[in-house]
C-alpha positions as CSV (number, residue, x, y, z in Angstrom):
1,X,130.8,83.9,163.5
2,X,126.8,82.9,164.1
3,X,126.1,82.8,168.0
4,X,122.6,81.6,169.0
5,X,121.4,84.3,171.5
6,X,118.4,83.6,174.4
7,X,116.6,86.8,175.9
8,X,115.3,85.6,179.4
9,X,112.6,87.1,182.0
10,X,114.3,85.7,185.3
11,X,112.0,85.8,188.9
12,X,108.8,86.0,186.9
13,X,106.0,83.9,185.8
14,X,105.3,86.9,183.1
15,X,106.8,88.2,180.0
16,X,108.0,92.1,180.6
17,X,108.4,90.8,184.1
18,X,111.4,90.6,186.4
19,X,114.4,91.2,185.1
20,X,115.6,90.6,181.4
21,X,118.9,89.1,181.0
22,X,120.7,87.6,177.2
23,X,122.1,84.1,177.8
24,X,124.6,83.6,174.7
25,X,126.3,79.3,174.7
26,X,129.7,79.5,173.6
27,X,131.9,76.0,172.2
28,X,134.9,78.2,173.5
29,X,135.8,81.4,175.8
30,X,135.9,84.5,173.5
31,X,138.4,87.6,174.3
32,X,136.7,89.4,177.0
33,X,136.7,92.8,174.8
34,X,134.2,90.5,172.4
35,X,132.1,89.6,175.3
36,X,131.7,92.8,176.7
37,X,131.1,94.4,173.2
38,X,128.0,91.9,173.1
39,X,126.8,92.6,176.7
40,X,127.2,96.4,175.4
41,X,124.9,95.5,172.3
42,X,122.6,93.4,174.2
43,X,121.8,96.6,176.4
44,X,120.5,94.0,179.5
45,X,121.7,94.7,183.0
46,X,123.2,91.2,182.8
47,X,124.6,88.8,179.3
48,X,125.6,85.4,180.8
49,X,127.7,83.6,178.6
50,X,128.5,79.9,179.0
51,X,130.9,76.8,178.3
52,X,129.7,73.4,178.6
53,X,132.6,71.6,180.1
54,X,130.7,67.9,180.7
55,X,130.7,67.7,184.6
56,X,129.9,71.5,184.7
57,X,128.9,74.7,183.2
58,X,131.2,77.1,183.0
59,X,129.3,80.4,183.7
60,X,130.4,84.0,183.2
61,X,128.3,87.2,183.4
62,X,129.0,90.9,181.9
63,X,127.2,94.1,182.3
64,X,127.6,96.7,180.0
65,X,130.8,97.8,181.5
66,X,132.5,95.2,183.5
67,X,132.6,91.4,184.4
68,X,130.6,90.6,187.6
69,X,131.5,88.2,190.2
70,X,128.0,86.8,190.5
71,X,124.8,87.5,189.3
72,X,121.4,85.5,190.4
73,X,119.1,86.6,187.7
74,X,121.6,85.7,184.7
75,X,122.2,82.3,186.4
76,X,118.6,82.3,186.3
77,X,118.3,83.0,182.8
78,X,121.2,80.5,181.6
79,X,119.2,77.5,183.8
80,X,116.4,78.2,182.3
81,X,117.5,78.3,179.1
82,X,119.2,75.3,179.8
83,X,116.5,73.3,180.9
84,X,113.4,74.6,178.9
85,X,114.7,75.3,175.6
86,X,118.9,72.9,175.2
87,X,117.3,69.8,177.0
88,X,120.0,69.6,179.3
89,X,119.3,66.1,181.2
90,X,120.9,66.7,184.6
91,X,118.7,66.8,187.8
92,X,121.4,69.5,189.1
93,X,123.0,71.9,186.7
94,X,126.6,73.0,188.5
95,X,128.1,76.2,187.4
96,X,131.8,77.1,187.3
97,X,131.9,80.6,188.4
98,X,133.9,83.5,190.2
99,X,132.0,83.1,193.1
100,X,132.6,78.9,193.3
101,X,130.7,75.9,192.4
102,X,127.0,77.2,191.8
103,X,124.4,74.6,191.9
104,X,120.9,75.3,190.5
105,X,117.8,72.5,190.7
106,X,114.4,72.5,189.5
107,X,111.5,71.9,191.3
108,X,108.2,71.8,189.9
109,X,108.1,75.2,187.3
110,X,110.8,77.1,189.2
111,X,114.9,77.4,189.4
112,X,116.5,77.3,193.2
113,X,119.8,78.9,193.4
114,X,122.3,77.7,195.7
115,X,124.4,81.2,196.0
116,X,127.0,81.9,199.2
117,X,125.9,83.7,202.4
118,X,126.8,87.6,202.9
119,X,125.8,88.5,205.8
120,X,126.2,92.5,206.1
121,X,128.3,94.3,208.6
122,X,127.3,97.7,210.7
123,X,128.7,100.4,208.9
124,X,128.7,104.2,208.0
125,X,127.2,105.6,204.8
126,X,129.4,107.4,202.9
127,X,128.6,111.0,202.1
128,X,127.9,111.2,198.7
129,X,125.4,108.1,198.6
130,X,123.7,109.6,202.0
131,X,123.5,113.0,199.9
132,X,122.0,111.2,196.7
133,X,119.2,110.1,198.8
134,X,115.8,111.9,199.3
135,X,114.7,109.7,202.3
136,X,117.7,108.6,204.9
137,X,117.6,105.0,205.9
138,X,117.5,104.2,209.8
139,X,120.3,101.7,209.9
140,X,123.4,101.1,207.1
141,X,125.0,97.5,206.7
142,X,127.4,96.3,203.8
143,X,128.8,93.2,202.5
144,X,129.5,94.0,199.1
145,X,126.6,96.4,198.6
146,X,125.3,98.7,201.3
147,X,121.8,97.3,202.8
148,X,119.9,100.6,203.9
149,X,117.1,99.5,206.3
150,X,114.1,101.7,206.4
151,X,110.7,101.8,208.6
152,X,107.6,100.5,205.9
153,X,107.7,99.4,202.4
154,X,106.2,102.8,201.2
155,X,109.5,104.1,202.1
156,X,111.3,102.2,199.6
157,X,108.7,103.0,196.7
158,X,109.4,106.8,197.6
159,X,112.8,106.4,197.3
160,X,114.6,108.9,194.5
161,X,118.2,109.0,193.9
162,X,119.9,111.9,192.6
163,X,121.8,110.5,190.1
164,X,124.2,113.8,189.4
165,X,125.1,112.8,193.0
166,X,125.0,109.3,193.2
167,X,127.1,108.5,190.5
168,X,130.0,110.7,192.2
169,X,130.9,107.3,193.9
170,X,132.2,103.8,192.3
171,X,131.2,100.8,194.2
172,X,132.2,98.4,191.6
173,X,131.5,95.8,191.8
174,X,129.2,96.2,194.2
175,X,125.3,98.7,194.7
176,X,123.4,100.0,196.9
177,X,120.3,97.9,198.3
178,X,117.0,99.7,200.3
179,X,115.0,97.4,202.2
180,X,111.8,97.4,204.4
181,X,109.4,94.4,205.9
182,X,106.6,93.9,203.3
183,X,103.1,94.3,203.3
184,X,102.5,91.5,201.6
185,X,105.5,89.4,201.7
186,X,108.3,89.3,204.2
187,X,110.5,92.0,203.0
188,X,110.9,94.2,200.2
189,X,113.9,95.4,198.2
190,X,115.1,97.6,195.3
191,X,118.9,98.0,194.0
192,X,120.4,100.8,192.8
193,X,124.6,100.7,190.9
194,X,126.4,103.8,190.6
195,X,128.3,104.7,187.5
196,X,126.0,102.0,185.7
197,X,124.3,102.2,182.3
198,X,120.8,101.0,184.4
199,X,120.6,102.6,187.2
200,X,118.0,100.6,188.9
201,X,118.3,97.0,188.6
202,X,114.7,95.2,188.0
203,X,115.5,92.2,190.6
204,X,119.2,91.4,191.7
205,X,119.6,87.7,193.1
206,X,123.0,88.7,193.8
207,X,121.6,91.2,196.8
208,X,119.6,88.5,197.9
209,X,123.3,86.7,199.2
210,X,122.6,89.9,202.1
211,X,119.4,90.2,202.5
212,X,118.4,86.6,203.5
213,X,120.5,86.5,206.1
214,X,119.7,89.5,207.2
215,X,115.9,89.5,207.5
216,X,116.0,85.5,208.6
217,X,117.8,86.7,211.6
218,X,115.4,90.0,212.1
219,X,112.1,87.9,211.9
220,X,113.5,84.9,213.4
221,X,112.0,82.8,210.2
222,X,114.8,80.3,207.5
223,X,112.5,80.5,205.0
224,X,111.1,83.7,203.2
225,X,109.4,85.4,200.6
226,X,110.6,88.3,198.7
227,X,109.5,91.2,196.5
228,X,112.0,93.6,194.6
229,X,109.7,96.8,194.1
230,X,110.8,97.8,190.7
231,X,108.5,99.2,187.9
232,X,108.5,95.3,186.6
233,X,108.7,93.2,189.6
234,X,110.4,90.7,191.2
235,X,109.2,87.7,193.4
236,X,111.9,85.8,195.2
237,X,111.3,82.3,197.3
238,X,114.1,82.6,199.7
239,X,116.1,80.1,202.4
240,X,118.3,81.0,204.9
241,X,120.6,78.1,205.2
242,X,123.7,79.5,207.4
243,X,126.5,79.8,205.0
244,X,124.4,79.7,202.3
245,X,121.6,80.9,200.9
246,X,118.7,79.7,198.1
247,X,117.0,82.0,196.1
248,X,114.1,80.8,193.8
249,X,111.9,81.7,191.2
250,X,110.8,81.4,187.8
251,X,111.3,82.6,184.0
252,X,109.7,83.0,180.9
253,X,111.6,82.9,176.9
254,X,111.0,86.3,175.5
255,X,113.1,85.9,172.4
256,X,115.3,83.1,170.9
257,X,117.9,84.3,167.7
258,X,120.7,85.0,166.8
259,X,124.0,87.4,166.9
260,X,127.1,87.6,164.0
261,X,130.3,88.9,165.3
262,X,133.7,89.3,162.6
């Protein structure tokens, strides 16, 4: 069987940018072993695969080892590849997901992401994360990844996790999120998965369901702007809209071919 395969930059205006994620269309849902054999060949943080169903999309997204329950930079991906390269005529595309009904629109050359709220709770750290860490964070929240809050943005670029350590823990499905106010944006994040093939996750949308809320109420502001400080970068147009949130950007095609499976 001939698949067509799409390799998407998602929360970039550059190729090598943001984070890379394979968008694969389907006629008809595959065995999940198949999908997550092709996520495993892929070797992307995120494969989105997808069913179009008429009225909506019916989206699903893998990493190497498991199926997530949402995923901002795959939805990303699949709207843009959507739009740009299947000439799919609907103002609003409207995902069928885990997390919901999903509704992504386009304005101007970016992708808005209408994603649920998770605002993060007070909590402890556990041990082994607080042990994997080089610098400890002043305050620990969760929703479902832990949002550790630190003083200045060169904090999180210092940040080294000891990944004998860290991957003592499972979160699944969930990671572990560092954040400081920016410099030069609002606030800044990176994203770090235990027991994951990649450790540190270029630019998670999916964290961005936490940290909007968070930081809207911090500087008292609904709409911000974001930066995820990885080694390829990440920039984020955010909204805090109560129960939910929007997360925008854009994406660039890096490659368009093709996949066989038996």
């Amino acid at each position: 069987m001939k698949l067509d395969l799409y390799q998407i930059d998602a929360f970039t205006d550059k190729i090598f940018g943001g984070n890379p994620a394979c968008v694969v269309p389907l006629k008809d849902w595959l065995s999940n072993d198949i999908l997550l054999n092709i996520t495993k060949e892929n070797a992307v943080a995120e494969t989105a695969f997808f069913v179009d169903k008429g009225d909506k999309i019916h989206l699903r997204w893998f990493t190497p080892e498991i199926e997530m329950d949402l995923c901002g930079h795959a939805t990303l991906a699949t709207a843009h590849c959507l739009k740009s390269i299947l000439n799919y005529s609907k103002e609003e595309i409207v995902f069928e997901t885990l997390s919901g009904n999903l509704t992504v629109f386009t304005k101007n050359d970016s992708y808005f992401l209408d994603f649920p709220s998770r605002i993060p709770k007070t909590t402890e750290l556990p041990e082994i994360i607080k042990e994997s860490l080089n610098i400890q964070p002043k305050e620990v929240y969760k929703s479902r990844d832990y949002l550790l809050v630190y003083d200045t943005e060169q904090d999180i670029k210092n940040i080294k996790i000891n990944r004998q350590i860290f991957d003592q823990i499972n979160l699944d499905p969930g990671g572990v999120i560092v954040t400081a106010k920016g410099d030069n944006s609002d606030f800044v994040s990176r994203f770090f998965t235990p027991q994951a093939s990649i450790l540190e996750d270029p630019v998670t949308g999916s964290a961005h369901c936490s940290l909007i809320p968070f930081w809207s109420q911090r500087l008292e502001k609904k709409e911000l702007d974001a930066i995820q400080i990885s080694d390829r970068v990440g920039l984020l147009k955010c909204e805090n809209k109560n129960d939910r949130v929007i997360i925008g950007g854009k994406a660039k095609t890096y490659s368009i071919g093709n996949l066989w499976i038996e």
